[in-house]
Backbone as CSV, one residue per row, in Angstrom:
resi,resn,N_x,N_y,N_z,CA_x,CA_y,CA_z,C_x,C_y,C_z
1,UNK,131.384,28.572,99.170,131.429,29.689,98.229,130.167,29.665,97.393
2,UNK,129.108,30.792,97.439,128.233,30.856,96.540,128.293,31.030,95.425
3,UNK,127.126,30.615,94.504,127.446,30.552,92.914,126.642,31.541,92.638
4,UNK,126.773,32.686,91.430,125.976,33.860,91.012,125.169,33.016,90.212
5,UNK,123.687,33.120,90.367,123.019,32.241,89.386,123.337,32.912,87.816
6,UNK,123.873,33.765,87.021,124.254,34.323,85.902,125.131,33.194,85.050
7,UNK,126.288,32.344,86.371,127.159,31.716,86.097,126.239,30.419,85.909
8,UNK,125.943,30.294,86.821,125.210,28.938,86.572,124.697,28.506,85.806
9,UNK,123.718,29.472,84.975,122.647,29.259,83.580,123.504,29.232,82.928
10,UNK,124.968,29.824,82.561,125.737,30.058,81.751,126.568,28.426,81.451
11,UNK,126.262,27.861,82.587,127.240,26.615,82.631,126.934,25.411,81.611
12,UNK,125.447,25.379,81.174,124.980,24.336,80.205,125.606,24.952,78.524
13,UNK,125.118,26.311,78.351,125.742,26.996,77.545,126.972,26.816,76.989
14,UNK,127.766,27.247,77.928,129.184,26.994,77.626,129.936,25.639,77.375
15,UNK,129.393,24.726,78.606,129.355,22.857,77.530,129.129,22.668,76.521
16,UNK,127.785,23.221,76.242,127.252,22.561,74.807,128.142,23.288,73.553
17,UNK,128.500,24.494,74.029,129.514,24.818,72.651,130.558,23.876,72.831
18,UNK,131.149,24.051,74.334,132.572,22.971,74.097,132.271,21.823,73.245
19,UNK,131.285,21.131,73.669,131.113,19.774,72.526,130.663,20.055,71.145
20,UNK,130.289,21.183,70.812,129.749,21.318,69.677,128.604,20.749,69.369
21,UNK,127.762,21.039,70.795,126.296,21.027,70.569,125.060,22.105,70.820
22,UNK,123.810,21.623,70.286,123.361,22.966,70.611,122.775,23.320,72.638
23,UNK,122.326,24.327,72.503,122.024,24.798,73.663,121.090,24.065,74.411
24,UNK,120.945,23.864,75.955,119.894,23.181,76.076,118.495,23.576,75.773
25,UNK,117.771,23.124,75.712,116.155,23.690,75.570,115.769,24.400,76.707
26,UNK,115.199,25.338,76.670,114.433,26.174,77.575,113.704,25.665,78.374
27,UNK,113.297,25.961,79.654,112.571,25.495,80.643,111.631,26.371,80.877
28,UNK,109.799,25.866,80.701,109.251,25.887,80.563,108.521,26.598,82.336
29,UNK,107.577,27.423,81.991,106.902,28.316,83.263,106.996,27.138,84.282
30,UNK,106.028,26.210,83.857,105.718,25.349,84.658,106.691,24.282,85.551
31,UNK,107.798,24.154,84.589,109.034,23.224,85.758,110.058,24.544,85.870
32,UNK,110.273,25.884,85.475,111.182,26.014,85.834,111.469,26.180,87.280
33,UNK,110.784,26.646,88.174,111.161,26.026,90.062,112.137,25.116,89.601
34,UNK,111.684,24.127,89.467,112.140,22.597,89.151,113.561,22.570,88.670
35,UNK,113.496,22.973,87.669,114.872,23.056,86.913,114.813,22.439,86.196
36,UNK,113.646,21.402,85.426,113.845,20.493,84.527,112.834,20.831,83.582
37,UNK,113.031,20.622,81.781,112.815,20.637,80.595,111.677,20.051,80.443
38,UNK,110.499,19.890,79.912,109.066,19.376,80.052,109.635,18.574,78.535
39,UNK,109.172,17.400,79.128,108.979,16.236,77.825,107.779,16.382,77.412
40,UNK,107.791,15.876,76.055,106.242,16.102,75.524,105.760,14.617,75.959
41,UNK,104.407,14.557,75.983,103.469,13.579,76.203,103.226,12.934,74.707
42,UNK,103.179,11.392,74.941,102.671,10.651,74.005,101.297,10.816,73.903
43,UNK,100.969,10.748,72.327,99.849,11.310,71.343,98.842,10.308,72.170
44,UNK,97.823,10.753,72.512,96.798,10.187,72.504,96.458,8.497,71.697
45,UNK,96.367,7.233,72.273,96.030,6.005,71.028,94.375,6.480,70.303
46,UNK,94.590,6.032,69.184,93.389,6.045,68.248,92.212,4.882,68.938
47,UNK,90.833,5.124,69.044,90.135,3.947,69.362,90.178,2.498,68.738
48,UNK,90.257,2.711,67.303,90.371,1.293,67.012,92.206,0.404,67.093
49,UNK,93.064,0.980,66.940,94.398,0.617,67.537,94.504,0.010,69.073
50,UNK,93.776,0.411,69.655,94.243,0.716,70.971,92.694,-0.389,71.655
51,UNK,91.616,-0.760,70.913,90.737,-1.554,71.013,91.561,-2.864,70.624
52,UNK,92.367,-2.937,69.360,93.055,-3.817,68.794,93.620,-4.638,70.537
53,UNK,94.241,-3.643,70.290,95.916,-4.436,71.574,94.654,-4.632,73.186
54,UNK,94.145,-4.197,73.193,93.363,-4.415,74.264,92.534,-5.669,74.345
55,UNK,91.915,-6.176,73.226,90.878,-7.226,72.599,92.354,-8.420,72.417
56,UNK,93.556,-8.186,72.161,94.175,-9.330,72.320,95.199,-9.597,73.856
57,UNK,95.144,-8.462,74.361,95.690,-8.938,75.661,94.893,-9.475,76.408
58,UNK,93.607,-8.987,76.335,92.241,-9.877,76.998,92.426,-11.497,76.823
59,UNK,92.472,-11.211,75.229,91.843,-13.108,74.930,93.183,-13.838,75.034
60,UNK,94.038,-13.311,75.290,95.465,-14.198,75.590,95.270,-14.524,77.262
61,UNK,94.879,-13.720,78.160,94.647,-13.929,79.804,93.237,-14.482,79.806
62,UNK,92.202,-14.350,79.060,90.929,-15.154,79.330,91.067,-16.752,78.460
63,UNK,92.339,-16.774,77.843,92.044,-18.527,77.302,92.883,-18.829,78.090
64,UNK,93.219,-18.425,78.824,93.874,-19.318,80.171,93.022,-19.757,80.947
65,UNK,92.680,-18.452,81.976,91.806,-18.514,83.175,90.284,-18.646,82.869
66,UNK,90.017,-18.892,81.729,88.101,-18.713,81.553,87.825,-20.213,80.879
67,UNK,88.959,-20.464,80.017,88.247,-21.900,79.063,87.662,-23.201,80.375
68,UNK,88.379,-23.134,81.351,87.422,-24.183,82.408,85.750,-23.879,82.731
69,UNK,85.771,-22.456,82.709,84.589,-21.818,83.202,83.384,-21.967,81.531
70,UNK,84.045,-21.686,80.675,83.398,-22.010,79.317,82.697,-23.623,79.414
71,UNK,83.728,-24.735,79.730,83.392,-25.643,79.558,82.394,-26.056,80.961
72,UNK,82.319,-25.493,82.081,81.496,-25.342,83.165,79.748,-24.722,82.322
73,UNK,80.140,-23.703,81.458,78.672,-22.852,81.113,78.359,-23.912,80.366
74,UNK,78.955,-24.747,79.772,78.875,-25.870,78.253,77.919,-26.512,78.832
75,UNK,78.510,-27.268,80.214,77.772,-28.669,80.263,76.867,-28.133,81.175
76,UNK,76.774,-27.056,81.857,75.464,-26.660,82.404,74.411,-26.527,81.590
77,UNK,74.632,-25.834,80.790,73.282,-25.397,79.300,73.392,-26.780,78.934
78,UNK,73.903,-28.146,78.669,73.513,-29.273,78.162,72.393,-30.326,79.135
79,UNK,72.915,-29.677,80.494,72.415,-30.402,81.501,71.181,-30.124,81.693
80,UNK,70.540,-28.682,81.522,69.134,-28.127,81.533,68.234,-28.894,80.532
81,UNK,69.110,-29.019,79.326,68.162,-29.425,78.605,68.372,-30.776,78.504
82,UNK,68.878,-31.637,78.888,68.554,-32.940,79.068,67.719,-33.249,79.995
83,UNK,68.008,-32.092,81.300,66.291,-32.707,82.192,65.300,-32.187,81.312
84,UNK,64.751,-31.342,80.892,63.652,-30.571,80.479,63.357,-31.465,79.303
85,UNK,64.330,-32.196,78.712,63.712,-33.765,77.819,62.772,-34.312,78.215
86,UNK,63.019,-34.615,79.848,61.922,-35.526,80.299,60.527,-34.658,80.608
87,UNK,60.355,-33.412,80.190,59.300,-32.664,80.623,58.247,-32.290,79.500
88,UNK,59.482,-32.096,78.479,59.067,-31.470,77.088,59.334,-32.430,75.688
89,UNK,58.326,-32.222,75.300,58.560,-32.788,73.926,58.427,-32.609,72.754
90,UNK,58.307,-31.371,72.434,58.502,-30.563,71.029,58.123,-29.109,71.023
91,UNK,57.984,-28.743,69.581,57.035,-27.715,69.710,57.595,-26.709,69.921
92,UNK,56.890,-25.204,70.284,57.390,-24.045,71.138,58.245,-24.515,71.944
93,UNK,57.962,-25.107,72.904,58.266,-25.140,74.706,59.880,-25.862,73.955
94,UNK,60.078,-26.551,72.915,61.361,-27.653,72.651,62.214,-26.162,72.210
95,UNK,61.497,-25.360,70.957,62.500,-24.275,70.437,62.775,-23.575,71.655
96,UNK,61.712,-23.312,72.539,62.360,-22.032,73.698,63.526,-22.477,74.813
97,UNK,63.482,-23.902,74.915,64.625,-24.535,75.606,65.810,-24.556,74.903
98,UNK,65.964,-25.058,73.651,67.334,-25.193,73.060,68.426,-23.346,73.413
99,UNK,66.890,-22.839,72.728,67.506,-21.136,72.404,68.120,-20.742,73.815
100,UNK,67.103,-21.084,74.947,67.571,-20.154,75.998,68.521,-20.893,76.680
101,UNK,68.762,-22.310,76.216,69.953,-22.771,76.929,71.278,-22.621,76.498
102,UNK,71.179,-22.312,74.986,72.103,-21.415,74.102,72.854,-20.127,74.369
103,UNK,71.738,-18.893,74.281,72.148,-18.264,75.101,72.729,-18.211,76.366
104,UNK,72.364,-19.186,77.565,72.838,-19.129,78.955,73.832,-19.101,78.501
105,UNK,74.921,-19.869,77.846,76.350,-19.683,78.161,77.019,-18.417,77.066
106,UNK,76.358,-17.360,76.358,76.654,-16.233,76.534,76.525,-15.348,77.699
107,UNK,75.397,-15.328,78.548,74.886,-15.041,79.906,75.952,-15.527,81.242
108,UNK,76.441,-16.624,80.785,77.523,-17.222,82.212,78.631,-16.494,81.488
109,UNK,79.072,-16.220,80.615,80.585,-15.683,80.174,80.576,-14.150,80.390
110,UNK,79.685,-13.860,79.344,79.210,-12.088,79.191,78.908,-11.113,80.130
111,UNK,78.145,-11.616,80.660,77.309,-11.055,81.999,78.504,-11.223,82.986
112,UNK,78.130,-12.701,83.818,78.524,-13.289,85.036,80.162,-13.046,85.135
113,UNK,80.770,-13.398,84.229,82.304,-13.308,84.769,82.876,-11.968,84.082
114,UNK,81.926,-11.312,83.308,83.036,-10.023,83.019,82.328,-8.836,84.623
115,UNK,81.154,-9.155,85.043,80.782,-8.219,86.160,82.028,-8.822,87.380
116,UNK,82.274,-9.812,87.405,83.223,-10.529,88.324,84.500,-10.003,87.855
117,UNK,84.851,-9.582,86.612,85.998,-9.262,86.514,86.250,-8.139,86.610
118,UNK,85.584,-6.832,86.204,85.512,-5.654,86.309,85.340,-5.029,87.692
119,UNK,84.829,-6.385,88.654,84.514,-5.846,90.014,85.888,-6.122,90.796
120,UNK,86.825,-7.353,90.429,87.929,-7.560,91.176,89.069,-6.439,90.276
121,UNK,88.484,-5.837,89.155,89.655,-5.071,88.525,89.735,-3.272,89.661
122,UNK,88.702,-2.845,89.750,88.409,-2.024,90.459,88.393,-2.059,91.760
123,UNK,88.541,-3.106,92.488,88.539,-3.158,93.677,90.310,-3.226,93.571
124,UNK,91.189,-4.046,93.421,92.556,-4.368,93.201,93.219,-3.257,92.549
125,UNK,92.718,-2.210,92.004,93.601,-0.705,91.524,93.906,-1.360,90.283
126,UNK,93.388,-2.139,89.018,93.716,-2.523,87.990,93.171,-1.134,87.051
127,UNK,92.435,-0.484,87.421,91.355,0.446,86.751,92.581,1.450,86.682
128,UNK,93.785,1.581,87.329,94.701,3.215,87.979,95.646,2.465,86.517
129,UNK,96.126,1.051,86.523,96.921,0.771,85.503,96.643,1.307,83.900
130,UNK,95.493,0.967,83.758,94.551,1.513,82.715,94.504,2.985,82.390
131,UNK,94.332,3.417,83.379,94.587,5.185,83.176,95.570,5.668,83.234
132,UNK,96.505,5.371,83.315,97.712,5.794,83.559,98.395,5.926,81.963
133,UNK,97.642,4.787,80.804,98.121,4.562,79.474,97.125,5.563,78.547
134,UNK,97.696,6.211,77.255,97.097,6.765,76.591,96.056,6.107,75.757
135,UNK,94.903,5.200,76.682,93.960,3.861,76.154,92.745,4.722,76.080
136,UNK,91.939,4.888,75.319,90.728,5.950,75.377,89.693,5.050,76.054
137,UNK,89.017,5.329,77.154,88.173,4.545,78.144,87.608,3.671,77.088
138,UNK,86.668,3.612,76.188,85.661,3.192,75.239,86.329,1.943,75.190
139,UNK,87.815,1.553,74.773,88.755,0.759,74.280,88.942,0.024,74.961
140,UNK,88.877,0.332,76.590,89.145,-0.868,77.577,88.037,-1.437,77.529
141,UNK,86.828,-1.062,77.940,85.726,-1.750,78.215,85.188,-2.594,76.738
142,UNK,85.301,-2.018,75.572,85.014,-2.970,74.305,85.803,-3.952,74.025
143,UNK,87.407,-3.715,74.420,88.008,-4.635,74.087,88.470,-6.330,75.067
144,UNK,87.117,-5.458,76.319,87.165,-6.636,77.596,86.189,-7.112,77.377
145,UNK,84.877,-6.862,76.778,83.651,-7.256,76.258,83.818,-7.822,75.326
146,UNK,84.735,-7.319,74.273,84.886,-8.263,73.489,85.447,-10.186,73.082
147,UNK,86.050,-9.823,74.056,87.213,-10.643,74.714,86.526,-11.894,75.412
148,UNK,85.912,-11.597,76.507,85.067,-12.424,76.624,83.576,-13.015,76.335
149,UNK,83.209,-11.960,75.050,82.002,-12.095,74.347,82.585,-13.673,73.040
150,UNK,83.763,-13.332,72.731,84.260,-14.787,71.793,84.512,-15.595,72.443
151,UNK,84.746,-16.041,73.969,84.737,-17.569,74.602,83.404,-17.952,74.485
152,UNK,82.517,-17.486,74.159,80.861,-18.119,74.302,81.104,-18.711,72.928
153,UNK,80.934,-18.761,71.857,80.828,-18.762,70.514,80.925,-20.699,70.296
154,UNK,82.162,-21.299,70.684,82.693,-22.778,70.707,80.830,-23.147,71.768
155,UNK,80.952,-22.753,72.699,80.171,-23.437,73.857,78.523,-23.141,73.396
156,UNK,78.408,-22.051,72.734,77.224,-21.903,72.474,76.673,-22.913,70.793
157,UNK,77.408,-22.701,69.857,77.429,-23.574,69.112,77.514,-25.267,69.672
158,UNK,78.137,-25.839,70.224,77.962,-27.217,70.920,76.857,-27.023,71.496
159,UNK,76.205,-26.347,72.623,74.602,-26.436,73.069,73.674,-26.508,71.670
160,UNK,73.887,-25.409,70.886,72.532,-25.701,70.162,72.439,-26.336,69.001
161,UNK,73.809,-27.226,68.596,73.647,-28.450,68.132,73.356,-29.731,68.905
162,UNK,73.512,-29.594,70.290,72.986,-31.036,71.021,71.892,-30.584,71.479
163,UNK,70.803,-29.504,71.180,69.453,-29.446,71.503,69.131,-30.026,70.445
164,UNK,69.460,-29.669,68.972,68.926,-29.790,67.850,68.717,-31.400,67.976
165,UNK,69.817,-31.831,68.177,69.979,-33.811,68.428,68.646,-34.191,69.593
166,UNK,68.967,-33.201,70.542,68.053,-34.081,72.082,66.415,-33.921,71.110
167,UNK,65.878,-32.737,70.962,64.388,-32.507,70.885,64.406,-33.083,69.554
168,UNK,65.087,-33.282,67.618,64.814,-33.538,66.998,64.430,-31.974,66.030
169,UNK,64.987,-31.119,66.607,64.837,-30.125,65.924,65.567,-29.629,64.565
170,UNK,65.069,-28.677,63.618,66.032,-28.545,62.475,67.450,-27.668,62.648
171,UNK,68.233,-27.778,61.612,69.496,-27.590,62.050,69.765,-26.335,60.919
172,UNK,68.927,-25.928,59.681,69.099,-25.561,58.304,69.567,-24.371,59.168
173,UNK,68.515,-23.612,60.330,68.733,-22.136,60.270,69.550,-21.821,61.182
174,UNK,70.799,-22.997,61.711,71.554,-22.208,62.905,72.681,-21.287,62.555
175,UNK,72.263,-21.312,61.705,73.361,-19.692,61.282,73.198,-18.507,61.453
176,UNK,71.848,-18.185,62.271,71.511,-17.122,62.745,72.120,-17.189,63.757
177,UNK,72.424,-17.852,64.390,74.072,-17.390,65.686,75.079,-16.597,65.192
178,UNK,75.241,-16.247,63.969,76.295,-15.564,63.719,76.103,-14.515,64.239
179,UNK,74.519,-14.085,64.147,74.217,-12.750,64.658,74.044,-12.391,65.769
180,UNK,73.446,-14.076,66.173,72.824,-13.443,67.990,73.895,-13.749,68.715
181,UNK,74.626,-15.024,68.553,76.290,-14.342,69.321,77.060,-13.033,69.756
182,UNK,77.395,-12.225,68.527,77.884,-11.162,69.036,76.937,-9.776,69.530
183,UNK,75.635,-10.178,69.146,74.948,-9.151,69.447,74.124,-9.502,70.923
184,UNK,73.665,-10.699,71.213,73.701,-10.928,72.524,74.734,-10.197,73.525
185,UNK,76.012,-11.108,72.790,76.649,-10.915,73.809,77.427,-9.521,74.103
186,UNK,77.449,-8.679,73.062,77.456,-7.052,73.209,76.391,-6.598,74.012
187,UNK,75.078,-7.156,74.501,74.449,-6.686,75.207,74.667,-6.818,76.725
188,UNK,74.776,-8.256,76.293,75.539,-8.851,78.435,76.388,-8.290,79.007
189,UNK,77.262,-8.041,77.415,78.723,-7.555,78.371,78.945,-6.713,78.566
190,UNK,78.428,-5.892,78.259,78.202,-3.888,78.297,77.307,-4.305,79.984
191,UNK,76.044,-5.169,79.587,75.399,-4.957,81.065,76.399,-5.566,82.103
192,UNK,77.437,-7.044,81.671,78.108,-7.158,82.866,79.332,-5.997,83.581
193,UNK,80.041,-5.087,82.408,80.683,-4.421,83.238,79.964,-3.064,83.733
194,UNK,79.140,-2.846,83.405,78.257,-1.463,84.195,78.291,-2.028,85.506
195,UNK,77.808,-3.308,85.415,77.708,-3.742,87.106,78.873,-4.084,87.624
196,UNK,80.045,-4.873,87.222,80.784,-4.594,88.004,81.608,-3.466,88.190
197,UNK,81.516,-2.045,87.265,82.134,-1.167,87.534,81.643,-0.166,88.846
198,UNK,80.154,-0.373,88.671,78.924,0.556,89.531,79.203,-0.182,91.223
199,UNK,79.436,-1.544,90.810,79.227,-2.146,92.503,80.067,-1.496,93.221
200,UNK,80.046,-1.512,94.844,81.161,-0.789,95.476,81.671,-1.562,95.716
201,UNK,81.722,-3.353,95.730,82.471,-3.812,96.254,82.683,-5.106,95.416
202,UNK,83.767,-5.790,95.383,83.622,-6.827,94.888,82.320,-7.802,95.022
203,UNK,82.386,-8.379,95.676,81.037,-8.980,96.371,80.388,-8.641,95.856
204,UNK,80.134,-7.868,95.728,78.335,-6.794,94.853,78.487,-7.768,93.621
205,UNK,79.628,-7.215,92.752,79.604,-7.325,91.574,79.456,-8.943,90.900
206,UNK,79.883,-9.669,92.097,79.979,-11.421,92.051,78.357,-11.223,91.657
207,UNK,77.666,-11.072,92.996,76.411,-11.267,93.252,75.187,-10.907,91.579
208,UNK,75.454,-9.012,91.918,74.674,-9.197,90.776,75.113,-9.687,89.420
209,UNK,75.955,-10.019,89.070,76.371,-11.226,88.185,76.088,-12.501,88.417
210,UNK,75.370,-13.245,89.165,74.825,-14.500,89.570,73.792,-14.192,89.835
211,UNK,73.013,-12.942,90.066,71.340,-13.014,89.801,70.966,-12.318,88.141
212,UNK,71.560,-12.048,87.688,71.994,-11.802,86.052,71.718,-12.999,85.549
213,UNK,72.544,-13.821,85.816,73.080,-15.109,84.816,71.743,-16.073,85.417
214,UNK,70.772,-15.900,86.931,69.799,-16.782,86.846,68.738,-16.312,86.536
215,UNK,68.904,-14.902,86.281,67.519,-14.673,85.264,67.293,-14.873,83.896
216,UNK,68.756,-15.207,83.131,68.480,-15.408,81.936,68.533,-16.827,82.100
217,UNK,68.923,-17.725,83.111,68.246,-19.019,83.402,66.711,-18.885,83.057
218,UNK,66.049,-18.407,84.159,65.079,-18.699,84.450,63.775,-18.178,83.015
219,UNK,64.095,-17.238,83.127,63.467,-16.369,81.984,63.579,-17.128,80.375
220,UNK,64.610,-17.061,80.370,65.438,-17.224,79.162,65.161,-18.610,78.819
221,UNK,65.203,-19.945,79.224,65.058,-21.400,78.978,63.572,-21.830,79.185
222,UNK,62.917,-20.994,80.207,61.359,-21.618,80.423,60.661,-21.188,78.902
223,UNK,59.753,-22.023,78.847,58.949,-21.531,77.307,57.902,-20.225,78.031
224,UNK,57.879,-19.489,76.996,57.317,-17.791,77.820,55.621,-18.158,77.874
225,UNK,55.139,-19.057,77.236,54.026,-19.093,77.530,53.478,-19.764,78.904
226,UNK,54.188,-20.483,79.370,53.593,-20.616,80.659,53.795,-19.654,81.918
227,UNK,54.438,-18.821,81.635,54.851,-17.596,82.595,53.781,-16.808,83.076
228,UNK,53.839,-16.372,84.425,52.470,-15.264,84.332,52.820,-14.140,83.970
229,UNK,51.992,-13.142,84.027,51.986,-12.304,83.000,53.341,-11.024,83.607
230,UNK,53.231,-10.869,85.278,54.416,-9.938,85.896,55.744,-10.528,85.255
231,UNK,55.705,-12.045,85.627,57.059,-12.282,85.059,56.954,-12.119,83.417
232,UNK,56.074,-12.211,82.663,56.346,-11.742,81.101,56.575,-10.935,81.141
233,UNK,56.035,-9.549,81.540,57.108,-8.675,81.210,58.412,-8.170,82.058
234,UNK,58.952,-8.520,83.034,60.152,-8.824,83.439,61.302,-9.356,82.445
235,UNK,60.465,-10.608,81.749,61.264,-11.217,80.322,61.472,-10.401,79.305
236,UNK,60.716,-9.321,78.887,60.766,-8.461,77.821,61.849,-7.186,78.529
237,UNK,62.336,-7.567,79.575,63.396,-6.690,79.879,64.803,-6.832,79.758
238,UNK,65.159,-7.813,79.641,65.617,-9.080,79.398,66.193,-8.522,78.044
239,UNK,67.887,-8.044,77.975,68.283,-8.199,77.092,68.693,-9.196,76.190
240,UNK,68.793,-10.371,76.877,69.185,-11.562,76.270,67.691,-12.418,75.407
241,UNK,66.885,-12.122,76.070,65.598,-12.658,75.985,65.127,-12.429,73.888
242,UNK,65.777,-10.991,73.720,65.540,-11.006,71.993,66.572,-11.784,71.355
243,UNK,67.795,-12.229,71.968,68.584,-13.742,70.834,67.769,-14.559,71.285
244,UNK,67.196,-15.216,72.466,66.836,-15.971,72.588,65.240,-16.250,71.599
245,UNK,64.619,-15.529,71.410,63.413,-15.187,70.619,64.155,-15.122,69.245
246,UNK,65.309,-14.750,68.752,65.272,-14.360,67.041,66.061,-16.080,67.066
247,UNK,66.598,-16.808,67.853,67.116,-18.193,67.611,65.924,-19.161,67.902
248,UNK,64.810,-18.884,67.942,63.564,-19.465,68.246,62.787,-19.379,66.805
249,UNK,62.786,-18.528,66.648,62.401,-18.306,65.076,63.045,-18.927,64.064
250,UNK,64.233,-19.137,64.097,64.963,-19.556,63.276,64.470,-21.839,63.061
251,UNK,63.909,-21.901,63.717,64.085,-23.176,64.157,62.186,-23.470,63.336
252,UNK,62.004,-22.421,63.391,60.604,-22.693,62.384,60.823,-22.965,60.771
253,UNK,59.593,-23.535,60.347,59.836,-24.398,59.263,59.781,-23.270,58.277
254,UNK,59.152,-22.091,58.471,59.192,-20.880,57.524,59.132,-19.616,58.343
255,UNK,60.389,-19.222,58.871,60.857,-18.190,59.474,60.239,-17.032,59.670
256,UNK,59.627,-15.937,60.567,59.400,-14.620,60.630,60.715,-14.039,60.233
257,UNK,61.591,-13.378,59.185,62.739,-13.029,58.952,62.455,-11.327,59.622
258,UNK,61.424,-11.064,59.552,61.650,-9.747,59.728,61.754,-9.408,61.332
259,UNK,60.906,-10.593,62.099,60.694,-10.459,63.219,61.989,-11.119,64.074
260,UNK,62.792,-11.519,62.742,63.755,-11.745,63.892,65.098,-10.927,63.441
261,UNK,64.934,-10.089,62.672,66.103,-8.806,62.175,65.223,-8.062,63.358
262,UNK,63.977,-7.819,63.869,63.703,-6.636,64.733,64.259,-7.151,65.969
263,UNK,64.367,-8.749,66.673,64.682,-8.961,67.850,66.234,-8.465,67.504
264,UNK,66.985,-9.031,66.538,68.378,-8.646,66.493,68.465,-7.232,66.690
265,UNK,67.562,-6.537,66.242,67.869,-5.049,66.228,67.977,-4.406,67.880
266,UNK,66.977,-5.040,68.566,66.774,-4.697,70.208,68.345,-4.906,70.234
267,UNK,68.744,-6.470,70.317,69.984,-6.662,71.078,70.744,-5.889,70.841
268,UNK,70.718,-5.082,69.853,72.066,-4.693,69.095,71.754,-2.822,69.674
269,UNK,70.642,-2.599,69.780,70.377,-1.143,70.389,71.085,-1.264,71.270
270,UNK,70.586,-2.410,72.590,70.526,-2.734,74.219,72.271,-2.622,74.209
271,UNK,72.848,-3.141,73.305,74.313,-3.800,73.428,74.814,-2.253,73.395
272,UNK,74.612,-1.285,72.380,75.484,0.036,72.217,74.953,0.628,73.172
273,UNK,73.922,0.683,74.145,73.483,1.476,75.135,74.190,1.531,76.145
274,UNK,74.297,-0.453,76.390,74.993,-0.968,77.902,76.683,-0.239,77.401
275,UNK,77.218,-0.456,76.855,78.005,-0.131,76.311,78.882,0.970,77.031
276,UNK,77.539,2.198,76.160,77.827,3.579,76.544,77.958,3.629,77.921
277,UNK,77.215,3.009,78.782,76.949,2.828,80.234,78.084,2.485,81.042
278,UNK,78.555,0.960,80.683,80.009,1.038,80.467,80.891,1.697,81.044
279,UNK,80.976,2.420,79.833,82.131,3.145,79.659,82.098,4.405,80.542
280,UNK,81.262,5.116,80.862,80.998,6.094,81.862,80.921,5.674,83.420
281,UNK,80.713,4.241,83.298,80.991,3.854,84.337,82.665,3.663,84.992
282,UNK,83.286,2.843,83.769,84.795,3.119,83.707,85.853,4.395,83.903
283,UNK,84.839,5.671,83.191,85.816,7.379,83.244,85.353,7.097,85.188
284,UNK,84.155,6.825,85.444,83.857,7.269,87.119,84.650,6.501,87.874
285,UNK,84.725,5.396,87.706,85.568,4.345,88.625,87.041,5.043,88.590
286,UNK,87.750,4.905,87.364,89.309,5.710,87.219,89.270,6.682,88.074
287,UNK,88.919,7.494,87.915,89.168,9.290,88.637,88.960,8.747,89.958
288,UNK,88.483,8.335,90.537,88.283,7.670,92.517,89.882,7.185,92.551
């Protein structure tokens, strides 16, 4: 027996008085085919809320799986500069070793394992989880940069107090890490996930994250004056290369202050650039 659709619409109607409730809600152009009521969508998250919860779900899954790898970047940057003891013995060539072995383990964290992570996140459909939440792109990628920009901080502080011990260097100005820490490592880590978001494949993203992390080896720990001149400026490309230069300064007996607020200033450009980069890399990866 067919039903007059008149009766049918009539049928929610007539319930909701029986119970003494109101009518159902109207159905909307778009589902009515469907037959079903359009829920509203949750509000958009605010960037800094939504950076919040992102920056601590990070550092709750990276002090698991990363603190071995921290203490791996530790004793590597200690190990450089205990050979380069036997090579070097003060001076420039002593400040440019401590600094750039300092930095390396922002460079092994920042760089190397967030391009490794961003490359197995995108390859594995972690990127579809992400979009699927009302997380404003900017928020994932700062709050994964961020995340693993603070495991360097313990490891980098232990390096460039046991340079200060190995070469005999002063200790008054290492408080300029406060700065080149996060501003370094806002630079790495913006550059490590561009690359692993850009690579097509995992693999890629390993890779150029391990020729990343040995150029700020190589670059970064040799003293710049013996370099030839192609590779000098290769080094001046080198986002890491201005902490490594403003923590070089610092180690002098009467500081360039200005010249090393201008290196901070590079990192800190380079860092909101990679950043932006980033993150456009992240809207492109999602939508695939």
């Amino acid at each position: 027996m067919s039903v007059v659709p008149a009766e049918a619409d009539a049928v929610p109607e007539t319930a909701a008085k029986t119970v003494g409730r109101a009518p159902a809600p109207a159905v909307t152009r778009a589902g009515e085919e469907a037959g079903v009521a359009a829920a509203p969508l949750a509000p958009r998250a605010r960037l800094f809320p939504a950076l919040s919860a992102v920056y601590r779900a990070q550092l709750s899954r990276a002090r698991v799986a990363r603190i071995p790898l921290l203490f791996v970047a530790t004793f590597q940057s200690i190990g450089i500069m205990v050979l380069m003891r036997g090579v070097v013995d003060g001076g420039d060539a002593a400040r440019a070793v401590v600094s750039g072995s300092s930095v390396l383990v922002v460079a092994f964290v920042a760089l190397n394992l967030l391009a490794q992570y961003f490359g197995q996140l995108r390859a594995g459909g972690g990127l579809d989880h992400y979009a699927t939440l009302p997380v404003p792109p900017a928020a994932v990628v700062l709050g994964a940069a961020a995340a693993y920009a603070s495991f360097t901080a313990p490891g980098t502080v232990v390096t460039a107090v046991t340079g200060c011990l190995l070469f005999q260097l002063p200790m008054a100005n290492l408080w300029v890490l406060i700065a080149v820490i996060p501003l370094a490592g806002a630079a790495l880590a913006g550059l490590g996930a561009a690359l692993g978001l850009l690579a097509p494949r995992p693999e890629l993203a390993t890779l150029c994250g391990q020729l990343g992390m040995s150029a700020a080896l190589l670059l970064g720990v040799l003293p710049a004056a013996g370099l030839p001149a192609p590779i000098s400026y290769a080094r001046d490309l080198l986002p890491s290369t201005y902490g490594v230069e403003a923590l070089a300064r610092g180690f002098d007996t009467h500081p360039d202050w200005l010249a090393v607020v201008a290196d901070l200033g590079v990192c800190a450009a380079v860092g909101v650039l990679s950043l932006a980069v980033a993150t456009w890399a992240y809207r492109r990866a999602a939508v695939r």
